[in-house]
N, C-alpha and C positions, 0 to 999 in steps of 0.2 A: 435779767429781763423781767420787766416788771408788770408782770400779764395780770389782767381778771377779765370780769365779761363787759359788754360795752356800754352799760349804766353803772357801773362802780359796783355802788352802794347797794342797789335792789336791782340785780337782772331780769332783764324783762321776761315778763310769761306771756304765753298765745290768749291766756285766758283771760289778760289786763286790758286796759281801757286802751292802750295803743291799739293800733292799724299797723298790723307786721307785713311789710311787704316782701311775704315769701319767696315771690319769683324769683324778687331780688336778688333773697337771701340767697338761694340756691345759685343762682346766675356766679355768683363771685364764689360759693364754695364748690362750683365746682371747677373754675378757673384756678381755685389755688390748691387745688387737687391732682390737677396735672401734675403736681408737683412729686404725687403721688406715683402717678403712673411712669414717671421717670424714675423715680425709687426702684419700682417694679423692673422696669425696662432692662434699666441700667448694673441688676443685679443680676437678673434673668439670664441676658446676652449670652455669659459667661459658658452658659450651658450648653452645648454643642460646640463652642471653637476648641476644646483643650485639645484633642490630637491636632488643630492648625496650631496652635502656641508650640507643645513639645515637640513637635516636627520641625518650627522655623527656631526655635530658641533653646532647642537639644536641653529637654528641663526633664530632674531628677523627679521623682514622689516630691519630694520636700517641694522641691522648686514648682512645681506643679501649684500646689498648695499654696505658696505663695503668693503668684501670682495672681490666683484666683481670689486671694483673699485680701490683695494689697488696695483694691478700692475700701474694704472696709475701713483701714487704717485712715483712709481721709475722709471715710464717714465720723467716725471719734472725734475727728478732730473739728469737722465743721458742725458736728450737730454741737460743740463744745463752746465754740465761738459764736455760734450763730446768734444765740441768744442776748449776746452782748453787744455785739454788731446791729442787731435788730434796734435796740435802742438807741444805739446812735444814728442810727441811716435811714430808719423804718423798716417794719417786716413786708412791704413790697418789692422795696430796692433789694434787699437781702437776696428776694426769690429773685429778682430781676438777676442778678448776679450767678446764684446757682444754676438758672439758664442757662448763660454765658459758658457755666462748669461745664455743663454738659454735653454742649455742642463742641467745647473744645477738645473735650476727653474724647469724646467717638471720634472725632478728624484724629486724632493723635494715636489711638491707640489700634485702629484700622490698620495706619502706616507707617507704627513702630518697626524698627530693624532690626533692634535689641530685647532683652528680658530689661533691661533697666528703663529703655522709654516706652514699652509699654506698663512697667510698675508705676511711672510717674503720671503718664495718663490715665491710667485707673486711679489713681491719687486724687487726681484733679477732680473726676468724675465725681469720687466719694465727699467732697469738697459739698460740694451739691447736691448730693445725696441726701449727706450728714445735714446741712442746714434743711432743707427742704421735709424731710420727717419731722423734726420739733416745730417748724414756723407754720407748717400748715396746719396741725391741730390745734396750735395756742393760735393764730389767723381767726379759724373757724370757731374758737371758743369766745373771743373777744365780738363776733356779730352773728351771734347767733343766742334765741334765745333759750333757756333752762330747760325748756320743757321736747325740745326737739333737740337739744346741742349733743345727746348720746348718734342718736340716728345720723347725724349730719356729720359728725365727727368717725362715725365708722364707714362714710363714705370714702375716705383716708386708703383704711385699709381694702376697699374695692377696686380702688385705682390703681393700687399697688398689683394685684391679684391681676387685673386686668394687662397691666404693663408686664408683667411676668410671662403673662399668656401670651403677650402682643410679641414679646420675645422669641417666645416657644413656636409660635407661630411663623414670623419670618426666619428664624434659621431652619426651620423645617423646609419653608419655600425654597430656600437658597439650597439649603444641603440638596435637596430631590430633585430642584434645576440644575444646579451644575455635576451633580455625579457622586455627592460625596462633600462634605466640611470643606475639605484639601483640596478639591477639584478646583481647574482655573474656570474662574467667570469673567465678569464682565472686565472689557479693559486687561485681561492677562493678570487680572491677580486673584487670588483663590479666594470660596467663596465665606472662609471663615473671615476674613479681613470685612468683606463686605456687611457682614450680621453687625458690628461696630460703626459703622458709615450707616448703617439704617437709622441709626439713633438720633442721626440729625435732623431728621425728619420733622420727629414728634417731640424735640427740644426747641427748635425752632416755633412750632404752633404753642408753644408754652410759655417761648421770650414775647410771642407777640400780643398772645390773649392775657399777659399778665400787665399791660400797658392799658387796660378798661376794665380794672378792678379798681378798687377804691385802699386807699389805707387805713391800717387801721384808726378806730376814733380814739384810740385811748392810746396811743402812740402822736398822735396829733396835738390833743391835750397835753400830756404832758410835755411837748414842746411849746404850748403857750399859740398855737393854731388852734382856739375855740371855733372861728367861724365855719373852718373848713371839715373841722369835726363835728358843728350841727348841719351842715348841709350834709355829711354823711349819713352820720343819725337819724335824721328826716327822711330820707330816700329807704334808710330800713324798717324804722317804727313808726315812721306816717309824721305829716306835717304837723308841727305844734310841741312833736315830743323830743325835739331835737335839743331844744334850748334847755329846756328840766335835765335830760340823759348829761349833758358836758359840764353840767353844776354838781351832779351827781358824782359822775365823774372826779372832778377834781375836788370834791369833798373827800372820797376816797382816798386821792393822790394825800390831800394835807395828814391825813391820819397816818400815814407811813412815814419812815424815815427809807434815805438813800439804799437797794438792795444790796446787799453782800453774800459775801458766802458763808460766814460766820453764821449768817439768820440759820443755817441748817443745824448749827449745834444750839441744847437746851441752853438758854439763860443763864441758870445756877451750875448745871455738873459739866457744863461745856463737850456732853458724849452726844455723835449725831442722833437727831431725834428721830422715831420708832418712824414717823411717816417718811420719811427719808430711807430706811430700811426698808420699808413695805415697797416705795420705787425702784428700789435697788434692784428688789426681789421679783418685783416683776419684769424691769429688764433682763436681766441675766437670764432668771429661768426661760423666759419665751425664746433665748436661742440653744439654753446646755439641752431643749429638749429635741434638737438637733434638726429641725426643719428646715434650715439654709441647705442641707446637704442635699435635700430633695430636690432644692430649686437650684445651686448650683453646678451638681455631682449625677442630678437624676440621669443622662443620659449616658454618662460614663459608669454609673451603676447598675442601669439595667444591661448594658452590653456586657459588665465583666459577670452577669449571670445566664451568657447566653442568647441573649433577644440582639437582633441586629441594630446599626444605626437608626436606619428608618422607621423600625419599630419603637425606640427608644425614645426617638421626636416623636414620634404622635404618641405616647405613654405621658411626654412633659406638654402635651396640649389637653389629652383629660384629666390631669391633673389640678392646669390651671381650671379649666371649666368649673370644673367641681368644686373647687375652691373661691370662685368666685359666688356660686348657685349657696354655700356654707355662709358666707358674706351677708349677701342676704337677707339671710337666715336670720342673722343677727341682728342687722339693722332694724327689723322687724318685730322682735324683741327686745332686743338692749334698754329702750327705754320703759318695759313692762314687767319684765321680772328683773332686772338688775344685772349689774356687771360682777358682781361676786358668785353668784350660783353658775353662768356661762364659765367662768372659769376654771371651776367644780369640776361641772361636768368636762371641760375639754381635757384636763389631767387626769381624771379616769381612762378617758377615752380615748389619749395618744397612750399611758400606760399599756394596755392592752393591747393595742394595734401595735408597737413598736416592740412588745415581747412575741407575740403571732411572728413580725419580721426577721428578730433576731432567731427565732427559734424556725425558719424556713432557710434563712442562710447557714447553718448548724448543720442541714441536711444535703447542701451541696458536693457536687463530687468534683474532681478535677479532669476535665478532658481537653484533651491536646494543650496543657500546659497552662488553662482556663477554668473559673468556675464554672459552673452549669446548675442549674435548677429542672429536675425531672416537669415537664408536663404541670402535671397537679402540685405540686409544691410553688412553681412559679407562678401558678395561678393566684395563689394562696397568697403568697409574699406580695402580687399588685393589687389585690383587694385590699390588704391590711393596709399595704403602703397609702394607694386613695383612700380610703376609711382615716387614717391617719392624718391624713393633708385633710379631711373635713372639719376633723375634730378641732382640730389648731385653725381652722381659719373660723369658725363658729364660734368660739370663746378666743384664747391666746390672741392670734391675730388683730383683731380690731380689738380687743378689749383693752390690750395693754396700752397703745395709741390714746385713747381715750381717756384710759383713767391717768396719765403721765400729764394728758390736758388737762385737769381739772382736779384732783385730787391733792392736789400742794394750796397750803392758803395763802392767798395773796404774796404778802413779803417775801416768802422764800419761793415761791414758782418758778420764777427764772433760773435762781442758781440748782433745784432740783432739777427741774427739769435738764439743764448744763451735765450733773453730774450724773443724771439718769441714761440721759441720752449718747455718753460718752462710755459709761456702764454698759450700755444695750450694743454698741457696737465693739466694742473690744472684748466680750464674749463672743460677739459674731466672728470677728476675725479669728481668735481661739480655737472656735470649733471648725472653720472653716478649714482653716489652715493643718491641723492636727489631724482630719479626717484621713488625707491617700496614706501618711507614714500609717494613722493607728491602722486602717485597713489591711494596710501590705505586712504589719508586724503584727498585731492581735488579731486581724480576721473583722469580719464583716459582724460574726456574731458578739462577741464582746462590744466591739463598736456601739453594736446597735440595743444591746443589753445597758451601756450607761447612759442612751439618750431614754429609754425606758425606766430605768432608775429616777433619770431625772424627775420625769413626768412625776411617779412616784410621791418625790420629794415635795412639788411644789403644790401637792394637794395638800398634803398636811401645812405647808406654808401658808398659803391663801386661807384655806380654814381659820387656822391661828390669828393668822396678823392684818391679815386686807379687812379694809371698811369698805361698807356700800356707799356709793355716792350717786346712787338712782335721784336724781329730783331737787337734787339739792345745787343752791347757786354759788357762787364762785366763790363771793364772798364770806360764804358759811363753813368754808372751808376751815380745817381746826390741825393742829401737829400731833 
């Protein structure tokens, strides 16, 4: 996929002689943002149905595990394609399609019979997932200019946060209306079936509001549509600068050759090159430092310490909250001190919070054939745990999203980003899926001691090897 920003050659700055029509710009990013909150949504859900799954689908630990994690598996696979498919279809139709995923996976996996049809609906779902994560940062990196594309681009990860909530939120509604996950609702089928049918909801407002966005212009361009790509252009950087941006444009396009995947390796020693590594590194680590378990496991984690259902849904509603108010945070920053110092700081500071965690589950005792956390120690372990969920959505969270947009130079972006974003989710499925065995065979404290570790690790990583890429445009991008 052969992304830069939407002038080629010199992406536009707030400070230049164009008329940026902000409204705009915002209008369409936050249309393909939804894309975002489906992300969220769609990974969210998972969190309070698991006693409806292993009740109807008689599922082991492992299998448990599985299934929870089997949407990731077709997150890899469409944030892998997406990117290729993008160029031949456009990055609208692409999202127009992951819509499609989405609505279909929730009618499907609502009214799965089996563990096999709802693992293929969660397939589909991740389908759409997986594209919708990579096209909506490189989306918003291609119209958007330099000097705001950090802030506008971690809008991403708000919508995610938000859709997670929005999650959190209706299975709470449903579980407290009908009696319980299991309980029958509406129509005679129980109300974890229902948390999955909510989805169509807010998939739908997303197939429809993604029909008055615009495509992209350098997606247009390079199919030889200049006109339809300066009437774009004009509507974002003001009348006049339409026709100079699609010259620019494919000034850019002549200086490249056809993308591959090959461009990731050096020239001369043919070994992937360091910037390629540094993506790698920021996928992988933003999930070995085990965050998905919060958002998919949190509600089956606070109960195996003691805290009730009901208590455990509203435990994964302040979390999202918090996590979005950390969001923020960042937006608000990111394009003022940088995205390598936020990162800094969130691996210090899930280190710490997640050794507090591991070292509170260490003191749990067993009653009636259950963990339990005394009073003050489980107090202890849901402040670490939200302190936790801050840090990572402050740095990690939005940071990685955004540097994965911009941080590749031109020629090789597409196939990075393919191989990042494929990276990013098949660690997720890993950690996802390994969490109930590691828990039930190592304990909650080891568990939670290697997502600590991890954090650990990826301080001294980012130190090392991540570059800044505060301010700098697309095309200045370097291997």
């Amino acid at each position: 996929m052969k992304m830069a920003g939407p002038t080629g050659a010199s992406g536009p700055d707030l400070a230049g002689a164009d008329r940026v029509n902000i409204g705009f710009i915002v209008l369409i990013v936050a249309v393909a943002t939804i894309g975002g909150f489906m992300f969220g949504y769609d990974s969210g859900v998972i969190n309070g149905t698991q006693d409806g799954l292993e009740s109807a689908f008689n599922l082991s630990a492992l299998g448990t595990g599985f299934n929870v994690g089997a949407i990731l598996l077709g997150c890899a696979v469409g944030a892998f394609i997406a990117g290729r498919l993008a160029d031949l279809i456009g990055r609208r139709t692409v999202m127009l399609l992951a819509a499609v995923a989405f609505i279909i996976s929730a009618i499907w996996a609502g009214a799965a019979d089996t563990s096999t049809h709802f693992i293929i609906a969660r397939f589909i779902g991740g389908l759409g997932v997986g594209a919708a994560s990579v096209l909506a940062p490189a989306y918003i990196s291609e119209v958007t200019p330099a000097a705001i594309r950090g802030r506008l681009s971690s809008i991403q990860q708000i919508m995610i946060i938000i859709g997670l909530t929005g999650a959190f939120v209706a299975n709470y509604a449903l579980a407290a209306t009908a009696g319980g996950s299991t309980a029958e609702f509406w129509m005679g089928f129980p109300a974890w079936r229902w948390m999955f049918w909510m989805q169509v909801i807010p998939a739908g407002i997303y197939l429809i509001a993604l029909l008055f966005i615009p495509e992209s212009p350098r997606y247009l361009v390079v199919k030889g549509r200049d006109a339809e790509a300066e009437v774009v252009l004009s509507k974002l950087f003001g009348a006049g600068a339409g026709a100079r941006k699609v010259a620019e444009i494919r000034a850019s396009l002549a200086r490249d050759h056809k993308p591959k995947f090959s461009d990731l390796l050096h020239p001369t020693t043919r070994k992937i090159q360091p910037i390629v590594w540094a993506g790698l590194i920021l996928a992988v680590f933003q999930q070995l430092v085990g965050i998905n378990i919060v958002f998919y496991y949190g509600a089956v984690l606070w109960q195996s310490v003691g805290f009730s259902e009901n208590d455990a849904l509203q435990i994964n509603i302040l979390s999202g909250v918090l996590s979005i108010a950390a969001c923020l945070f960042a937006i608000a920053v990111i394009d003022k001190i940088g995205r390598k110092p936020l990162l800094l700081i969130g691996s210090a500071g899930m280190a710490v919070t997640l050794a507090v965690m591991a070292w509170c589950f260490s003191r749990a005792t067993m009653l009636d054939g259950a963990l339990h956390l005394d009073d003050q120690t489980g107090m202890i372990a849901l402040i670490a745990a939200n302190a936790y969920v801050v840090f990572f959505n402050l740095s990690w969270g939005p940071v990685m999203w955004v540097m994965l947009g911009e941080m590749f130079p031109n020629q090789m972006r597409g196939s990075a980003l393919a191989v990042a974003g494929f990276a990013q989710w098949i660690a997720n499925f890993g950690i996802s899926v390994s969490f109930p065995p590691m828990a039930a065979s190592l304990g909650l404290t080891i568990t939670y001691g290697f997502y600590a570790a991890s954090a650990v690790v990826s301080f001294f990583l980012v130190s090392s090897l991540i570059k800044e890429t505060k301010g700098r445009e697309l095309e200045d991008m370097t291997g």
